[in-house]
N, C-alpha and C positions, 0 to 999 in steps of 0.2 A: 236253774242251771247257772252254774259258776261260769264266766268266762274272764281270765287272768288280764288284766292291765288295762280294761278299757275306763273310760272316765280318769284313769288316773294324771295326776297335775304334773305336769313339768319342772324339775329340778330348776331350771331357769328359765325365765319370760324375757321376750324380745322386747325392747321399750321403743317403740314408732315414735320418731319426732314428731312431733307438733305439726310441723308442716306440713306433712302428708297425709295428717289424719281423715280427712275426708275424701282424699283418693284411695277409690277400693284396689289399685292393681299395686301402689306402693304398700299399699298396706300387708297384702297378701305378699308380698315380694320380701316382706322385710321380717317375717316370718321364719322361723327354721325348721327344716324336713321335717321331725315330729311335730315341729305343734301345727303342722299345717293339717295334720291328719287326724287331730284331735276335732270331734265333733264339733263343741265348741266352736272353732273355726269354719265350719262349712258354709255358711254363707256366706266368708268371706272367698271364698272359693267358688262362686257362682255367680255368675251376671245376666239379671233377668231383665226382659225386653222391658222399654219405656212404657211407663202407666201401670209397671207391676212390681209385686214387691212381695219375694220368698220368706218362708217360717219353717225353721226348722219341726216339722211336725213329732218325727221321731227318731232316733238315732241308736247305737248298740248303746248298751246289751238288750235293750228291747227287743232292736230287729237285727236278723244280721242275714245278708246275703238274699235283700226279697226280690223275689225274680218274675213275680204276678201279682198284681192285687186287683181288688175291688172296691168300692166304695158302698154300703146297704145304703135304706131308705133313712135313715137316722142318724147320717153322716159317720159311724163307724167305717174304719178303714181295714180290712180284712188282707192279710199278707199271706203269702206262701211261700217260706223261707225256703232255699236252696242250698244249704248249709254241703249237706252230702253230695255235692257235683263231681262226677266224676272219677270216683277213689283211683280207678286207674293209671288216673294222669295226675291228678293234684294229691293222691295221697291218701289212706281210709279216714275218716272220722277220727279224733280221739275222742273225740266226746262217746261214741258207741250207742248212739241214740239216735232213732229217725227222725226227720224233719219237723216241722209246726208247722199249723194254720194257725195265726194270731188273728186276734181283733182288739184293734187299739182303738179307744175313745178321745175326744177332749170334747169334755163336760163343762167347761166354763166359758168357753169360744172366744179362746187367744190364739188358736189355731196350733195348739200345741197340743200333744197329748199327754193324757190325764192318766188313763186307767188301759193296763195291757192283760189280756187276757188269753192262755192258749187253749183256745177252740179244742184240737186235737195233735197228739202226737204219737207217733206208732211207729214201727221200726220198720212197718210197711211203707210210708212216707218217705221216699226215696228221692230227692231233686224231684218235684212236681215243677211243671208249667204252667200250669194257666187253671184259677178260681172265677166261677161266678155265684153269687148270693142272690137268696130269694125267700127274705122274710127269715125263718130261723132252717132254713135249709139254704146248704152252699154244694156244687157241684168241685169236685177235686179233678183237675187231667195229671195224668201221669203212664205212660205207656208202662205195660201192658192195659191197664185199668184206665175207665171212666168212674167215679167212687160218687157218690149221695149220701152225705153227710147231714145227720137232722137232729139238733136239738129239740127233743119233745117237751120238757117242762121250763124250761126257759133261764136256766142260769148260763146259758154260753158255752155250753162244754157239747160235743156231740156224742149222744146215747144211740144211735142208731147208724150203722154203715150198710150201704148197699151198691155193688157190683151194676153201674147201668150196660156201660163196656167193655168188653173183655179181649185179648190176645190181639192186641195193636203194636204193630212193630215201635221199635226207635226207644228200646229202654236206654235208660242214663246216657237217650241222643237229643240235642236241641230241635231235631226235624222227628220228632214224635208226636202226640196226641198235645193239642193245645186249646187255650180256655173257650165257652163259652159263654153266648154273648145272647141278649134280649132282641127279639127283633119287634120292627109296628104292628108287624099281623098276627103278635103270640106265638111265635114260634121260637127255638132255639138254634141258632146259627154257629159251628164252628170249624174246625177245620185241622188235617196233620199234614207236617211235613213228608218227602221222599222216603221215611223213614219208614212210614205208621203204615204202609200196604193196606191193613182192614179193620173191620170191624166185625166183631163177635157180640151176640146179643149177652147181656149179664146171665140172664137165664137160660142162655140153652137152646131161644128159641129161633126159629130162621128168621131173618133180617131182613123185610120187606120194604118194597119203595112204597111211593105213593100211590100205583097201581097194582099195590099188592102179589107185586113180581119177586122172588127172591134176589139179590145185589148181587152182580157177578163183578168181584172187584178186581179181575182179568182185563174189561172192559177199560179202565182209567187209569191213567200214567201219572205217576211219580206223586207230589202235595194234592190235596184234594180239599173244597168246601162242602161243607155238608150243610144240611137244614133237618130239622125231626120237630115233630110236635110235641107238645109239654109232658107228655107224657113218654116218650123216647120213644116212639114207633115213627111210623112211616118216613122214612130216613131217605133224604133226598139228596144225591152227589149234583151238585149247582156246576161247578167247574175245575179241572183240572191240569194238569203238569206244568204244575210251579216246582217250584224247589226247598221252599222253605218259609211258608208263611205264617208268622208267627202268632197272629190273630187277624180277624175276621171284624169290622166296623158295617153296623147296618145303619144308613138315614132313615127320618121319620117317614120317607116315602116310599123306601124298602131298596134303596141303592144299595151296591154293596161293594166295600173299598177291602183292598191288601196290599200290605208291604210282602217282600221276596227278598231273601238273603241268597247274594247270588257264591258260587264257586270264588272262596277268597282271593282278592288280588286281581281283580277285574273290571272295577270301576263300574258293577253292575246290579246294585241295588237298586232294588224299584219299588213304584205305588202302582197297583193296579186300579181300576175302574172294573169289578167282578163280574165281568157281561155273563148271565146267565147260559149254561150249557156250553162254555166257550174252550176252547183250548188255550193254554197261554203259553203254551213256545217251550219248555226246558230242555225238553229231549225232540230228537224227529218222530214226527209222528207216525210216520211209514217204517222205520226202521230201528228205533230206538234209541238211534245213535246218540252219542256226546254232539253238542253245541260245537266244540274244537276242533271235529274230522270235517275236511274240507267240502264242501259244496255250491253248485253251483249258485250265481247271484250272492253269495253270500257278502253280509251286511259289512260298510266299511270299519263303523266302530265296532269293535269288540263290546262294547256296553248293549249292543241292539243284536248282534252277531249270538250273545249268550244267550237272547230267549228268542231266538228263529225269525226276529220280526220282518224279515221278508217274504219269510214262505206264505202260503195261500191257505186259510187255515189255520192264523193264529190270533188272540185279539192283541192289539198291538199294546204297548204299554203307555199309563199317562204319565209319568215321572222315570227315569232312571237319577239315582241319588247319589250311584259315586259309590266306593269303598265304604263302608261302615259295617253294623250290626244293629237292622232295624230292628223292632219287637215290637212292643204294646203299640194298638193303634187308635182310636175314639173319633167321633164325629164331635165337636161342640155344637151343641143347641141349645146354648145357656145365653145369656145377656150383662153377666157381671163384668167381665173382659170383657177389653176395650172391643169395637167396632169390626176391627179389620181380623179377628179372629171367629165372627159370628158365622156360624154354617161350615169351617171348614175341617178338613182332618187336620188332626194331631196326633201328631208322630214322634213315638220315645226310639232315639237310635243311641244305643249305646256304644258304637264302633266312632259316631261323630261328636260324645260328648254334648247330645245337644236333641231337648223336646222344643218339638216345630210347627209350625201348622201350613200345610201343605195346600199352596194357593191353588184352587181348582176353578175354571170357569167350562161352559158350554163349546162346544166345537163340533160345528156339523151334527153327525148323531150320537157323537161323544165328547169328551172329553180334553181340556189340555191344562196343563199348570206351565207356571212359572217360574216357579222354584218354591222354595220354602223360607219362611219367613221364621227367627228363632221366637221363641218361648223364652227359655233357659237354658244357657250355653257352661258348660265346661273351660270356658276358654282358659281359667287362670288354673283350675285345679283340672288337669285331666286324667283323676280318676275317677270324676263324675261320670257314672254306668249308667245311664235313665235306661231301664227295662219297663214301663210299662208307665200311662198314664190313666187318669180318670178323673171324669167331671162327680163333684160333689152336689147332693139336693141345694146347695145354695149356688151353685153355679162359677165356684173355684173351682182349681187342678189343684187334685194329689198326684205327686210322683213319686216311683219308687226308684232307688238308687244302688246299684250291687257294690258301687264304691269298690274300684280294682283297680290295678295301675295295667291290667292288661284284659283284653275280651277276645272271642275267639278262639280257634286251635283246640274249644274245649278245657280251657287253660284258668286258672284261676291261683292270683298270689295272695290276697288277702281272706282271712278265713275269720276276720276277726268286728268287722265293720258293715255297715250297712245302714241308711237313709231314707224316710221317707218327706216330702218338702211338700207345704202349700203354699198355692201360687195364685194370687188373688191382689186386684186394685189396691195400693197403700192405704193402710187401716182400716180394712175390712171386716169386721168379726167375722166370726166363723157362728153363722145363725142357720139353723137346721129348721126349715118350715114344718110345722106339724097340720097332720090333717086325719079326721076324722074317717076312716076309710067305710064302717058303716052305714053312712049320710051319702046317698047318690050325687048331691051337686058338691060335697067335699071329694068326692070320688074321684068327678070329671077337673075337675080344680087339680089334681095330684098329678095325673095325667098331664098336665103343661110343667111337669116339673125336668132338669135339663139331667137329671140320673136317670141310668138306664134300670136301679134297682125298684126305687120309688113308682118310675112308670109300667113295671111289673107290676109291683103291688096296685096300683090304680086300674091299671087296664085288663086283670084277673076283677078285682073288686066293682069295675065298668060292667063286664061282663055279666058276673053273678046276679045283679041287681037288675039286668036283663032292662023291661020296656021301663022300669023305675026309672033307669039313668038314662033313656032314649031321649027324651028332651033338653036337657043338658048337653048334653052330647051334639044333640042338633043345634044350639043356641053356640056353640064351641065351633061347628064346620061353618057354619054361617055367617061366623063372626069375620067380613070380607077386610078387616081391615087388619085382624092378625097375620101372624106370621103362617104363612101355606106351611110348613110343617105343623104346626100345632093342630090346623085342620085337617090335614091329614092323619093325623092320629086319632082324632077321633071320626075321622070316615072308616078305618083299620078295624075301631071297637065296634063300631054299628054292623060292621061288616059281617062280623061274629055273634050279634046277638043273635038269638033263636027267634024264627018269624019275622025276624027285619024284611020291613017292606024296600024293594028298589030304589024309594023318590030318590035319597041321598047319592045312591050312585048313579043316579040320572041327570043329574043335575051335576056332580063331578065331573061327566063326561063331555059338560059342556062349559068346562071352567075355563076361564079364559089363561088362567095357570098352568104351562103344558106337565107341569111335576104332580099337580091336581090331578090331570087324567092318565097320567102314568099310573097314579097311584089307584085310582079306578079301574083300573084294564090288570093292574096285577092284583088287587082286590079280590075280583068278580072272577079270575082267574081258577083262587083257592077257594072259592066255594062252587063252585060250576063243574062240571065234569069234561061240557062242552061249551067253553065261551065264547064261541065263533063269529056269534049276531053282535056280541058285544064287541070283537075286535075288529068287526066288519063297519065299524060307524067310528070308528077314530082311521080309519085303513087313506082315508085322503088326507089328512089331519096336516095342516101346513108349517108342522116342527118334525123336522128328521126326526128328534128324539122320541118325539110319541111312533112316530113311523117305526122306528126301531125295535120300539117293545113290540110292535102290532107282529113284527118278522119274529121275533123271540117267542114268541105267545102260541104261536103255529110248528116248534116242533114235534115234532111226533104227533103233529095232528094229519090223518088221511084223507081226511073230508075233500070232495070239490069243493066245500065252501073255501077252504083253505088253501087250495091251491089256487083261487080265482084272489084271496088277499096277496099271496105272494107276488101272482101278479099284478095285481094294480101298485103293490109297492115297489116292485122292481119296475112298471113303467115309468113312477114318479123319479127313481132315480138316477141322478145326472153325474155319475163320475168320480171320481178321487174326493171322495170319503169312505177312509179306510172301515169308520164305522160302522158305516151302512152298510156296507158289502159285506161285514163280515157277518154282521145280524143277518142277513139275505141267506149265508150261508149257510147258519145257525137253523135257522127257518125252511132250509131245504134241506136237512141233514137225514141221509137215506130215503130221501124221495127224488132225487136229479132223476132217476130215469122218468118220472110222469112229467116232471115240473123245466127242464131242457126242450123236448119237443113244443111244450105249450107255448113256452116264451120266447122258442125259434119263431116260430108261426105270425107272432103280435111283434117282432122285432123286424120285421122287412128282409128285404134279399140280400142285405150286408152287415149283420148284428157285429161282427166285429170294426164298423167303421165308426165309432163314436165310443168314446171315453167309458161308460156306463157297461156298454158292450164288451168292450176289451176286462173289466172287470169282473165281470158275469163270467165270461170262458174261463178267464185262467182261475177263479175258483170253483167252477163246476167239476163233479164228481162225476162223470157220463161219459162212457167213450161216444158219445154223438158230439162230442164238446171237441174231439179231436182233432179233426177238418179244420178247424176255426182256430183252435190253437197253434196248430201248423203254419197256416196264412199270417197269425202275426210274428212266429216267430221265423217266417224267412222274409219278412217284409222289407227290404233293404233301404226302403226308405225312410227307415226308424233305425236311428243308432244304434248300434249293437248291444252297448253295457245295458239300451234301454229293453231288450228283447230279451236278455236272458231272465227275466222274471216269466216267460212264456217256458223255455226250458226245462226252469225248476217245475213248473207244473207237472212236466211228465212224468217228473218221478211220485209223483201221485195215482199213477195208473198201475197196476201191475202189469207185465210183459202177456202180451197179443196182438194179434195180424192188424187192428188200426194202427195202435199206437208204431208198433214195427214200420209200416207201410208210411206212416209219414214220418218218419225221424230219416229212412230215407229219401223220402222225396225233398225235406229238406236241405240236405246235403249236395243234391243237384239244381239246387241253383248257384249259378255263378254273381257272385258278386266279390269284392273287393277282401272283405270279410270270410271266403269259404272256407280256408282252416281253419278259422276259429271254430266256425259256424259246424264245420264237419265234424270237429274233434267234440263240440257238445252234445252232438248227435250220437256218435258211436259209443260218448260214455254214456246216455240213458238209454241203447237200445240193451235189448236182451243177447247175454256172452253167447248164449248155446246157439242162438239163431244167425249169429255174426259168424261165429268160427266153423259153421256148420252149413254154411249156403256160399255158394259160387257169388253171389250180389254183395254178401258184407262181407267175406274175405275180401276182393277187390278192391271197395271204397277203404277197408282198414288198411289193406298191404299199401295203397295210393300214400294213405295222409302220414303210418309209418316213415314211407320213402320222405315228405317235404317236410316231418319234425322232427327226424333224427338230431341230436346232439342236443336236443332242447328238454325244457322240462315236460313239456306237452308229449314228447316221444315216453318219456318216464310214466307217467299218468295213462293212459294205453297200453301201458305192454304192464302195469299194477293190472289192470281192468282184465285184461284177454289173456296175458301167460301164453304168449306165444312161441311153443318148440323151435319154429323155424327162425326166430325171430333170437335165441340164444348167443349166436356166434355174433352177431352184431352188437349185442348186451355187452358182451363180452370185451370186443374190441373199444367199446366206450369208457368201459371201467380201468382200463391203460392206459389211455390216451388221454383221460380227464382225472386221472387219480388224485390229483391235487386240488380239483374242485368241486364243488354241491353237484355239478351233475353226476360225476364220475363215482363218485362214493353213493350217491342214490344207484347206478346201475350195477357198482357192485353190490351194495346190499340186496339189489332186488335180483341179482343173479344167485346169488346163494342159495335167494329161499325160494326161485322159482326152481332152477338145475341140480338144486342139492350138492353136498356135501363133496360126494363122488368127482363128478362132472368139475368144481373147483379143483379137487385137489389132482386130479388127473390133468389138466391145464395145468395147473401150476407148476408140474413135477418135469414140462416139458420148455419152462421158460428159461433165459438167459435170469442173469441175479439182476439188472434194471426192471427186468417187466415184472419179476417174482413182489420185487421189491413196491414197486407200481399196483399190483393186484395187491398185495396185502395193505397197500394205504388207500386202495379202493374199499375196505372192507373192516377197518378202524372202526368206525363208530356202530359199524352195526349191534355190537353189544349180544349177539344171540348163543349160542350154546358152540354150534358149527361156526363162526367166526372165531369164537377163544380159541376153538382147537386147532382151527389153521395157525392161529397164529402162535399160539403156545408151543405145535410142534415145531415151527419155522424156529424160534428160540432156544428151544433144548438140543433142536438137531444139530450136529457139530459135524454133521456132513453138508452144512449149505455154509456159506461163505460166511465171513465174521460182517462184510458189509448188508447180507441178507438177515442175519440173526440179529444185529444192531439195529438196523428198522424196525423189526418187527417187535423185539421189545420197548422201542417206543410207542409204535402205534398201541401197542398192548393196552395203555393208560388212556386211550381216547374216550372210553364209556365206562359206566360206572361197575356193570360187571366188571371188565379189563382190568381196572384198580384193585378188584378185589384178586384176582388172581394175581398181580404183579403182588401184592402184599404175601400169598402165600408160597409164591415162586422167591420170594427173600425170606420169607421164615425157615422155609426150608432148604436154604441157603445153595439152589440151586443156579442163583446170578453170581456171577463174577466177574471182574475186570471189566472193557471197556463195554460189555455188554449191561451191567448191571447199572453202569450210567445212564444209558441209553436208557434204560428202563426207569429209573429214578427221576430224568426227564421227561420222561413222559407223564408223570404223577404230579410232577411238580408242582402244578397248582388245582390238586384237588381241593369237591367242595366241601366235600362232606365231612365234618369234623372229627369224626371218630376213623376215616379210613387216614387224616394228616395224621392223625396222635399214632395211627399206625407205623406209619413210613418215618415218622420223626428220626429213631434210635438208626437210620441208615441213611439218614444225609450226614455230610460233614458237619461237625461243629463249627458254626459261626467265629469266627477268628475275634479274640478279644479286643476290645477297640484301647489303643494305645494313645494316652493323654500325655502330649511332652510338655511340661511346664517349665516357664522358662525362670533364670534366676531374675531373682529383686535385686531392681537395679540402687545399691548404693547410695548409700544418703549421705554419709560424710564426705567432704573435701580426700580426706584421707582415705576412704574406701575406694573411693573413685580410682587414687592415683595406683593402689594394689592390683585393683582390678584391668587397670591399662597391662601393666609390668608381667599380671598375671597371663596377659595375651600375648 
C-alpha cells in the first residue's frame, strides 16, 4: 500500500538552543506544526510517568489508525487497523480496500519493530474493534460479525475464516461487538455496547446459556458482558445496561472490571467493578427511560445522576473519570514496572490523552479508588489517541495510538498516521521468555507469565497434560509466599483437570487470603451444578467480600439450602454498604416472595428500625415490603431529602391496592413537610385510580389548590391532565407569560386542550392577553404552537402590536427559526414586522439556520478610519500650517 507523504523530511528543521536541550516541553515547543507530527518526533510529544521510559515501537506507514491490539505469546504485536471509520462522516476510503490485521515483530529487542506483516485484509474488514490471539488463531469483532481467523501452515497469513457470531447491531458504531479477552477459568469474556442488541450463532444454530436455555435477549438492557466457553457455546450474559463498554478486563481471581463511555459532555465516564448479574444504571429499569427525564431522589451530580446510582437496584460505580473517551482496558500482573502499578487497572482513554492505572482498593464488600495515577500522558502533543493497552510476556506496555487531533462525534481528521509505543523501565530490552509448552513443569512456569496470550497457551497446555502437570501445579498454589494471583491460577487449572481430586480446593477455602477463597467459591461454582454445601462454609466468613460472592453465588438458586445462606448473610449485615446490599439483591433476584417473609420472621417486630433494615425494604422486590416502606417514608423524624430514597422505591412496584393504600396513607400524615410529602405521593400512585375515586380526587384537588403558581402545580397537572383543571392553566399562562412557570403552563395547555380550545381563547382576547398567551407558548417548538403563531403574523386582521410579538416569539425554538427563514424567503415579512421577526433570530445557534437569515440583516456599516495629518517637521511647515488655520 502506497500512502503519500508519510516519513517524508522537512524542507527546514527547527535548530533548539543549547540551552533547552534537555527540557522535553521547550523542546517540543520549539518545534513547528508539521514537524511536530512527524513520527520522528512522537516521543517528544509524550511524557511518561517516573521510572519509565517510551520506544517508539511502530509508526505509519506500517500502522495507521489502530484502534485494538493484542500482544501473542512471542511478544508480536497484532493491530486492527480502523483505516475505514465511518465513510459517512469522515469521507469513503480512497484507498478502496478494507482494513488489516497486522503483526508486527521486533526481532532484536530494542523494542522497536523489525518485521510487519499483514495477517489479513478483505474488503469485509470494515472499522473492526477489538482482537484477541490464541497461538496461530486471532478472534476479529466487528459488528455484524464475530470472525476466527486461523493460520493453518504457519507463515502469518490467515487461510481459514469462520463466522463464530452473527447479526450484532452497531455496524460502523463504536458501541458495537468488542474484543475478547482470556479469562483464569479458560473461559472467554467479552462484551457490546447499546448498539449490539444480540447475538446470532455463526451456524444457524440456537444460542444457549449455560442451562441450556435458549437467550431471550428481550430480557437485558442496553451494553451487555458476556462469557462462553472455548468453544463458543454456553454464552453467559454476567451483567448489563452500561452504555458503552469498550472492553472487558478479567483478574487472575476472576474479578471483572469496565470502563463506560458515558452520553458526551457529562463528566460521566466510569470504571466499573463487574458485580456479577448486576445492573449498572444507564437506562431506568422499570421504564426505560433516559438518565435526563426527571425523578424522584434523583442524584446531585449529573456524573452519578447519568447511571441511576441512587435507585435500588443498581451496582453503584467504582470510578467516574470525567469527560474523555475510555477504550482498551487490562489488569497488570506483571512485575517489570515500578511498584505502585502492580495489580492495578490500566486504562487507555483517548478523550484524556492519557494511559493510567486506576488505583483500586477494598471497601466494605467492594470497591473504591482514588483516582488514576498517569502511565503516559498527551500532555504536550494532544493528538496522542491511546485506544488500547497491553501487557507484553516480558512484563512491558504496548500501546496503541489512533494519533488525531480530535476523538468522538464519530469524527476523525487524520487518515494518515498512527502509533504503537513501548513502555517499560529505562533500558530494558525487550526479552520474550521462551518456554517449552510440551514439558508439564515448562507448562506450569508459563502460566506465571503477566500476558494474557501466553497464559492461554499454558493453561490450554496445563490442561492437556492433565495429572502430568497436577504436581506442579500444586507446588505453584502452595507456593505461600508467592503472589495469591499466581496461585490462583493454578487452583483455576486444577480446577479443570479431569478427575481432580477436591484437596486443593479444600484447602483454598480455608486460605487465609479472602481473594484465595473467592476464587474457590467461583471455582467450584463452574464445575458443580449445585454448590450450595460449598457456599454454605464460607456463608459466616469475616470479609464482606467473601460474604458477597456467597450472596452472588445463590442466584437462581431455589434450594432451602439457599435461602437459609441468604439468610445468615443478611443477618451478618450491618448497613450502608452499598455493596452488600446490592449483592443481597442480586442473591434474592425473583425469589423476594419466599425470601421477605423468612427474613421478616428472624428480623424482630421493627426490621425497619436499624440501618441494615431500612436497606433490605427499600431494595425488596415484594409488595409485603410495602408496610415497611410506607413507615419510613412518612417517618418525620428523618429529614425529608433523606426519605425520598423510600419514594423512589415505589416506583418499583407496578400500580395495586398495597401499594395505592399506602401512598395514601402517607399523605395523611401531618407534618411540616406534607406538600412535599403529598405531592410525591400522588406522582407515584396510579392516574386511573386517582382521577377515578372520590379519595384521590380530593387529596389531588387539595394539594392543586396549595401549589398553584408553582412548579409543583406544573408537575401534577403533566401527571393527571386534569379537564377541570384547564381554565386555571389557562389563567397561569397570562399572568406568568414572561416567566418558566407561565411558558411551562402554556405549553402544557396546548398539548393537554388542543389546538381548538387555544385558538378559541385566543380569538376572544384583548391584543395584551393575545399577546401574553402567544409568549406563553414561544418556546414550545411543537406543530400547533407554529401555527398559532404563524397565523397571529400573517393575519393582517390582528393589530400590528399583536403580529409584531408574535413574529418575535416566532424565533424562540428551533422549529420557529426555521419557519421565520421561510416566511422571509417567501418574502411574506415586511416593515416593522419583519424586524420583529429578524429579532427574534438574532442569535441563533445553529450555523446553517445564521448563514440563512444572514442575506436579511442590514449590512454592517463600514468602520470609518479618520487619519489625522503629520504633524510638520520644518520650522517652515509649521508656520504654513498656523496661516493655513
Amino acid at each position: 500500500m502506497n500512502f503519500c507523504g508519510f516519513g517524508q523530511t522537512a524542507d527546514s528543521v527547527t535548530v533548539v538552543p543549547e540551552s533547552v536541550v534537555t527540557d522535553p516541553d521547550s523542546i517540543y515547543a520549539a518545534l513547528s506544526e508539521p514537524e511536530r507530527r512527524f513520527s520522528r518526533n512522537a516521543l517528544s510529544g509524550l511524557k511518561v510517568a517516573e521510572g519509565l521510559e517510551a520506544t517508539l515501537f511502530a509508526s505509519e506507514p506500517d500502522v495507521i489508525n489502530p484502534i485494538n491490539i493484542d500482544v501473542d505469546h512471542r511478544g508480536r504485536v497484532w493491530v486492527c487497523e480502523s483505516y475505514n471509520y465511518r465513510p459517512a462522516v469522515n469521507g469513503k476510503s480512497e484507498l478502496g480496500v478494507g482494513d488489516r490485521i497486522l503483526i508486527l515483530e521486533d526481532k532484536d529487542g530494542d523494542g522497536k519493530s523489525d518485521v510487519t506483516k499483514v495477517f489479513y485484509q478483505g474488503a469485509e474488514i470494515n472499522a473492526p474493534l477489538g482482537i484477541w490471539v490464541m497461538g496461530n488463531k486471532a478472534i476479529v469483532s466487528q459488528s455484524p460479525y464475530v470472525w476466527l481467523f486461523t493460520d493453518t501452515d504457519g507463515d502469518d497469513k490467515a487461510d481459514v475464516k469462520e463466522v463464530l457470531f452473527k447479526e450484532i447491531g452497531g455496524v460502523q458504531n463504536d458501541a458495537g461487538i468488542h474484543a475478547f479477552v482470556f479469562g483464569p477459568d479458560g473461559k472467554f469474556y467479552f462484551n457490546f455496547g447499546n448498539a449490539g442488541r444480540q447475538l446470532v450463532d455463526g451456524k444457524d444454530r440456537p444460542l444457549l446459556d449455560k442451562y441450556e436455555r435458549p437467550i431471550d435477549f428481550r430480557q437485558f438492557r442496553q451494553g451487555v458482558v458476556f462469557r462462553c466457553s472455548q468453544d463458543f457455546t454456553k454464552v453467559e450474559i454476567l451483567a448489563q445496561n452500561f452504555r458503552n463498554g469498550f472492553e472487558v478486563a478479567v483478574d487472575s481471581y476472576g474479578t471483572m472490571w469496565q470502563p463506560d463511555q458515558e452520553e458526551p459532555g457529562n463528566g460521566a465516564d466510569r470504571v466499573s467493578y463487574v458485580m456479577e448479574n448486576g445492573n449498572f444504571g444507564y437506562i431506568d429499569e422499570m421504564t426505560g427511560a433516559s438518565w435526563r427525564l426527571n425523578r424522584t431522589n434523583v442524584e446531585d451530580e449529573v456524573a452519578r445522576r447519568h447511571w441511576h446510582q441512587n435507585d435500588p437496584g443498581v451496582v453503584p460505580d467504582l470510578l467516574e473519570t470525567g469527560s474523555g473517551f475510555p477504550m482498551g482496558l487490562t489488569v497488570y500482573e506483571g512485575e517489570l514496572l515500578p511498584r505502585r502499578y502492580w495489580d492495578q487497572i490500566l486504562l487507555a482513554d483517548a478523550g484524556q490523552n492519557r494511559v493510567g492505572a486506576v488505583q483500586v482498593q477494598t471497601s466494605g464488600a467492594g470497591y473504591k479508588s482514588e483516582g488514576i495515577i498517569p502511565v503516559a500522558e498527551g500532555k504536550r502533543d494532544k493528538w496522542f489517541r491511546p485506544t488500547d493497552v497491553c501487557v507484553a510476556p516480558d512484563g512491558s506496555l504496548i500501546v496503541s495510538d489512533w494519533y488525531d487531533p480530535v476523538i468522538g462525534s464519530h469524527k476523525m481528521k487524520d487518515k494518515s498516521r498512527g502509533r504503537l509505543f513501548r513502555i517499560a523501565p529505562a533500558g530494558t530490552p525487550y526479552n520474550i521468555p521462551v518456554y517449552d509448552l510440551s514439558v508439564p513443569e515448562e507448562a506450569v512456569k508459563a502460566l506465571r507469565s503477566p500476558n494474557l496470550s501466553m497464559r492461554y497457551m499454558a493453561w490450554n497446555a496445563c490442561v492437556k497434560h492433565g495429572w502430568a502437570a497436577e504436581p506442579y501445579l500444586e507446588n505453584l498454589f502452595r507456593e505461600y509466599n508467592a503472589n495469591p494471583k499466581l496461585r490462583a491460577r493454578a487452583l483455576w487449572v486444577l480446577n479443570n483437570i479431569e478427575g481432580f481430586n477436591y484437596r486443593n480446593l479444600d484447602i483454598a477455602f480455608r486460605e487465609l487470603n479472602p481473594n484465595l477463597r473467592i476464587t474457590a467459591l467461583r471455582a467450584v461454582r463452574q464445575r458443580n451444578s449445585d454448590p450450595t454445601e460449598y457456599i454454605k462454609r464460607l456463608t459466616s466468613d469475616p470479609d464482606p467480600q467473601v460474604r458477597r460472592e456467597c450472596a452472588l453465588a445463590i442466584n437462581h438458586n431455589h434450594t432451602y439450602e439457599a435461602l437459609d445462606v441468604w439468610l445468615q448473610l443478611a443477618k451478618q449485615y450491618k448497613g450502608n454498604d452499598r455493596w452488600s446490599v446490592e449483592a443481597l439483591s442480586i442473591g434474592a433476584f425473583e425469589q423476594w416472595e419466599r425470601i421477605f417473609p423468612a427474613w421478616l420472621e428472624r428480623a424482630g417486630a421493627n426490621p425497619e428500625a436499624t440501618d441494615a433494615g431500612k436497606d433490605i425494604i427499600w431494595l425488596a422486590r415484594t409488595r409485603r415490603a410495602i408496610p415497611y416502606l410506607t413507615n419510613l417514608a412518612a417517618d418525620t423524624t428523618v429529614g425529608f431529602k433523606d426519605r425520598l430514597r423510600y419514594f423512589r422505591a415505589f416506583d418499583f412496584f407496578h400500580a395495586g391496592y398495597e401499594k395505592t393504600q399506602a401512598l395514601l396513607n402517607v399523605m395523611n400524615v401531618n407534618s411540616s413537610d406534607r406538600i412535599e410529602v403529598s405531592k410525591l405521593a400522588l406522582l407515584h400512585l396510579d392516574k386511573s385510580f386517582v382521577t377515578n375515586s372520590q379519595q384521590g380526587l380530593t387529596a389531588l384537588n387539595k394539594l392543586l389548590d396549595e401549589t398553584y403558581g408553582t412548579a409543583d402545580y406544573i408537575d401534577l397537572m403533566t401527571q393527571y391532565e386534569l379537564e377541570s383543571e384547564r381554565e386555571r392553566l389557562f389563567r397561569l399562562a397570562l399572568d406568568k407569560s414572561d416567566e418558566v412557570i407561565g411558558r411551562d403552563a402554556g405549553r402544557l395547555l396546548l398539548k393537554q386542550a388542543g389546538i381548538s380550545y387555544v385558538t378559541q381563547k385566543f380569538s376572544r382576547l384583548n391584543d395584551r392577553q393575545k399577546s401574553a398567551l402567544l409568549a406563553s407558548i414561544q418556546s414550545a417548538g411543537s406543530s400547533e404552537s407554529l401555527n398559532l403563531l404563524r397565523g397571529a403574523v400573517t393575519d393582517n386582521s390582528e393589530s400590528l402590536t399583536v403580529r409584531k410579538n408574535a413574529a418575535e416569539y416566532l424565533g424562540a425554538s428551533w422549529p420557529g427559526e426555521e419557519v421565520v427563514v421561510k416566511l422571509l424567503k417567501d418574502g411574506r415579512l415586511e416593515g416593522e414586522i419583519k424586524e420583529a421577526a429578524l429579532n427574534g433570530v438574532k442569535n441563533a445557534f445553529r450555523e446553517d439556520i445564521r448563514n440563512q437569515l444572514a442575506p436579511y440583516f442590514p449590512a454592517p456599516e463600514p468602520e470609518v478610519t479618520v487619519t489625522a495629518p503629520a504633524e510638520p517637521k520644518s520650522r517652515k511647515e509649521r508656520r504654513k500650517k498656523r496661516k493655513g488655520n
